[in-house]
DRENTIRO-997877 format. One record per atom (N, C-alpha, C): residue in three letters; x, y, z. Coordinates in steps of 0.001 Angstrom, whole numbers, plus 500000, padded with zeros to 6 digits. Last residue first. Layout:
// residues N
AlaXYZ...
END
This chain:
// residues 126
Unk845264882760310875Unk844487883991309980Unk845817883546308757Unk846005882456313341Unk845751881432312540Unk845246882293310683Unk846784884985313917Unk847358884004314377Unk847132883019313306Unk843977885852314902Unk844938886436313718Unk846248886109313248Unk842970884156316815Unk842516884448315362Unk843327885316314119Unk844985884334318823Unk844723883264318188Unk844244883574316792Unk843903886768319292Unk845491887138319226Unk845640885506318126Unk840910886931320117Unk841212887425319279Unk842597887233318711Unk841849885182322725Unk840908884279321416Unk841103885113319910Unk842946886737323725Unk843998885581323680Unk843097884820322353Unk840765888643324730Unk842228888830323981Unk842751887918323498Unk839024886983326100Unk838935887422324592Unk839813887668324076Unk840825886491327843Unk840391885205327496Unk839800885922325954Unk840806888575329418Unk841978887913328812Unk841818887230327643Unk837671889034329891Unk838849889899329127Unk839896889477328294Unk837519887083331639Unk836565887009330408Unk837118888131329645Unk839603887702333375Unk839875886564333240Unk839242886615331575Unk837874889776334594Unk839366890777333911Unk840032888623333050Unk836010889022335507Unk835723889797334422Unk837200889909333618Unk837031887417337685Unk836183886785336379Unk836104887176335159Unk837489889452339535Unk838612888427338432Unk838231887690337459Unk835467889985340088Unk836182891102339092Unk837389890371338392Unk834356888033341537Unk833505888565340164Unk834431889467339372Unk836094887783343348Unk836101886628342076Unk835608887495341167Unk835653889997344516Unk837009890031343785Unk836727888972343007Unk832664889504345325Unk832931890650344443Unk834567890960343631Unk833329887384346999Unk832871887394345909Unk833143888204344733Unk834812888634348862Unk835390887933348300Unk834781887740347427Unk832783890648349878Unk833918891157349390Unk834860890104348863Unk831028888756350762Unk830496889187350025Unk831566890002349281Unk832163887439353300Unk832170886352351771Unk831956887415350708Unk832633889753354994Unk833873888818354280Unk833675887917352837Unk829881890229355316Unk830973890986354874Unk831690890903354050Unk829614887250356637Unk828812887711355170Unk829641888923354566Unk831388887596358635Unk831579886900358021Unk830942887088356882Unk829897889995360359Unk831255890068359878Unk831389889384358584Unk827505888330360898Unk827253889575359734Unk829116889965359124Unk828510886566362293Unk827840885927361021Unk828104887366360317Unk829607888419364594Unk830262887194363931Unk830020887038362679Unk826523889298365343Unk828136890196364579Unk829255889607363957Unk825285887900366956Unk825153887893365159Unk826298888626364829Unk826020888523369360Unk825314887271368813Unk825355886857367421Unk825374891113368983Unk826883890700369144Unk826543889253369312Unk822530891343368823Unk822981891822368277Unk824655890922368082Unk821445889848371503Unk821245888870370051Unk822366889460369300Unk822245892073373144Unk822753890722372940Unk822683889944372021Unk820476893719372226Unk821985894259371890Unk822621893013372107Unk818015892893372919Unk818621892805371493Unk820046893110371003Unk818290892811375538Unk818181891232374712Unk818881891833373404Unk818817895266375938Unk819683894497376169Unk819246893623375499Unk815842896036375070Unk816906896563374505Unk818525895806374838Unk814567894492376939Unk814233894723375842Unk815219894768374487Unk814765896336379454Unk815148895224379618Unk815249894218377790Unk813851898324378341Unk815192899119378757Unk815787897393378586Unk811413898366377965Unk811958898581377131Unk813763898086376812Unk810680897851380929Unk810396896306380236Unk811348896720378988Unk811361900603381833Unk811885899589382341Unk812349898190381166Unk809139901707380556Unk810943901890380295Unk811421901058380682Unk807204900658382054Unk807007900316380341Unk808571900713380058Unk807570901865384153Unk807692900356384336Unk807561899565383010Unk807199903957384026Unk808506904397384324Unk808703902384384193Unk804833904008383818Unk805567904750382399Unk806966904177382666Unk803354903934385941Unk803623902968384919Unk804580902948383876Unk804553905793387027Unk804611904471387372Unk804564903490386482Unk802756907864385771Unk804696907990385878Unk804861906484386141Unk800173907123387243Unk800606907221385298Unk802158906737385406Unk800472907572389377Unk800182906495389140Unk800515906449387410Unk801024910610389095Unk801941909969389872Unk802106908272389877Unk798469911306388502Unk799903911643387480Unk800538910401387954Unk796861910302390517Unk796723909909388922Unk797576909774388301Unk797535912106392197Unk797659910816392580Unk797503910259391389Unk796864914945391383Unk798392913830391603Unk798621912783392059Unk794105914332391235Unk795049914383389875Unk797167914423390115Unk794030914636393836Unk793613913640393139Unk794005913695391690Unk794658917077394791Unk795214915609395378Unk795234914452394508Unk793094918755393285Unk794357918671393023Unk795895917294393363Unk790589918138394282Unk791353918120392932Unk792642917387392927Unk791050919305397296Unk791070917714396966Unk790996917391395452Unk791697921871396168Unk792953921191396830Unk792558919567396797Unk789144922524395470Unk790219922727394174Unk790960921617394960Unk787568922095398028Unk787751921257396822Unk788581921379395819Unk788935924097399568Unk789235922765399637Unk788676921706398660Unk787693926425397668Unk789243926341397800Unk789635924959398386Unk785206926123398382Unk785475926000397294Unk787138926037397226Unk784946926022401148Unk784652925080400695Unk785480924885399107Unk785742928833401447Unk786498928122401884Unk786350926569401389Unk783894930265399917Unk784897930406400004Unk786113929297400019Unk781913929760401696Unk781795929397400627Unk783163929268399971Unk782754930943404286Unk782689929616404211Unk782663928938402447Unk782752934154402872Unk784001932854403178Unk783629931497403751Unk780010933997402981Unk780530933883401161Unk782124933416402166Unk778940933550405316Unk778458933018403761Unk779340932666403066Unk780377935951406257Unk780396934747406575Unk780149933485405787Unk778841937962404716Unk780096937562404501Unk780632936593405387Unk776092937593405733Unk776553936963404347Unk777914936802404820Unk776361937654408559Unk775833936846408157Unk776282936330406615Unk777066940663408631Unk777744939857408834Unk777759938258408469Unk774800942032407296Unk775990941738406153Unk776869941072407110Unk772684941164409403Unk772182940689408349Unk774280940542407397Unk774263942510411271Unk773748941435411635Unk773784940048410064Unk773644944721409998Unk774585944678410356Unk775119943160410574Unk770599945543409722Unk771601945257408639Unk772883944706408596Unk770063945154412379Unk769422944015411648Unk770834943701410157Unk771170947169413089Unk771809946635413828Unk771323945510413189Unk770079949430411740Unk771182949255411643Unk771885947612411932Unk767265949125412804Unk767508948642411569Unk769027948446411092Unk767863950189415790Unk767527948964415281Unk767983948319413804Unk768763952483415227Unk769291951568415872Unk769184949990415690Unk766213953239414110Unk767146953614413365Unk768048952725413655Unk764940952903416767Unk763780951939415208Unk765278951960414389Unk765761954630418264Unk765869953381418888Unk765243952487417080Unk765178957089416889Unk766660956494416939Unk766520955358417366Unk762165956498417221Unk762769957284415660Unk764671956399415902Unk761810956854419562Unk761158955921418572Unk761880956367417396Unk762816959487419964Unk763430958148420583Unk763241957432419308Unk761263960840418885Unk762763960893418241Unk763687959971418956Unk758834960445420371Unk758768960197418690Unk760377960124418598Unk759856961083422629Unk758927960105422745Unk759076959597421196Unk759750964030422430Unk760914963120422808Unk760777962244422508Unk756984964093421475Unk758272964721420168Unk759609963720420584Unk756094963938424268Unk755629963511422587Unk756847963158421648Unk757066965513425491Unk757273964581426007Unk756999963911424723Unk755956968070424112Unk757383967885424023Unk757678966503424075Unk753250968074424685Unk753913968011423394Unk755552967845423300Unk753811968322427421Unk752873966617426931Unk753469966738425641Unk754318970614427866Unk755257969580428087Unk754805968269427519
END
C-alpha cells in the first residue's frame, strides 16, 4: 500500500502541477487579451481624436473659404456696378465709332466722286 499511496501521491502531484500550469496559462492568455483590447481600444480612440481634429481643421478651412466667397461675392457687385456705370460711355463709343466708320465710308465714296468729276472735267477740257 506504501507503493500505491506513492503512485496516488505522484498522480496527484502530477494533476494538481497540470492544474496548475493550466490555470497560470489561462491566467497568463487572459491577461494578454486584455492587453491587446485595451490596446485596442486606445488605438481606436486615438484614430477618433484624429479624426476630431482634422474636422475641426476642415471645418475652420470651409470658414474661411466660405469668407474669401463672400469678400469675392462682395467684389463682384462693385464691379457689376462700376460695370452699368460705364455702359453709358461704352454705348456711346459704340455710337461714335459707327458714326465714324459712315464718315469714313462717305469719305471714300466722296474721294470717288471727286475723282470721277476730276476725270469727267479732264476730258471736258481736253
Amino acid at each position: 500500500m506504501s507503493h500505491q499511496s506513492q503512485t496516488f501521491s505522484a498522480a496527484d502531484a502530477a494533476r494538481h502541477l497540470s492544474q496548475e500550469h493550466v490555470s497560470r496559462a489561462s491566467q497568463e492568455m487572459f491577461r494578454k487579451v486584455a492587453d491587446y483590447i485595451r490596446a485596442e481600444m486606445l488605438a481606436t480612440g486615438e484614430d477618433y481624436r484624429l479624426l476630431e481634429t482634422m474636422n475641426i481643421v476642415t471645418k475652420d478651412r470651409y470658414s474661411e473659404l466660405a469668407g474669401v466667397a463672400q469678400e469675392l461675392m462682395q467684389e463682384v457687385g462693385k464691379l457689376r456696378t462700376t460695370y452699368s456705370d460705364f455702359e453709358p460711355y461704352l454705348e456711346r463709343i459704340d455710337d461714335i465709332s459707327q458714326q465714324a466708320e459712315t464718315i469714313s465710308n462717305i469719305a471714300a465714296e466722296l474721294d470717288e466722286y471727286t475723282k470721277s468729276l476730276e476725270l469727267r472735267l479732264k476730258r471736258i477740257s481736253k
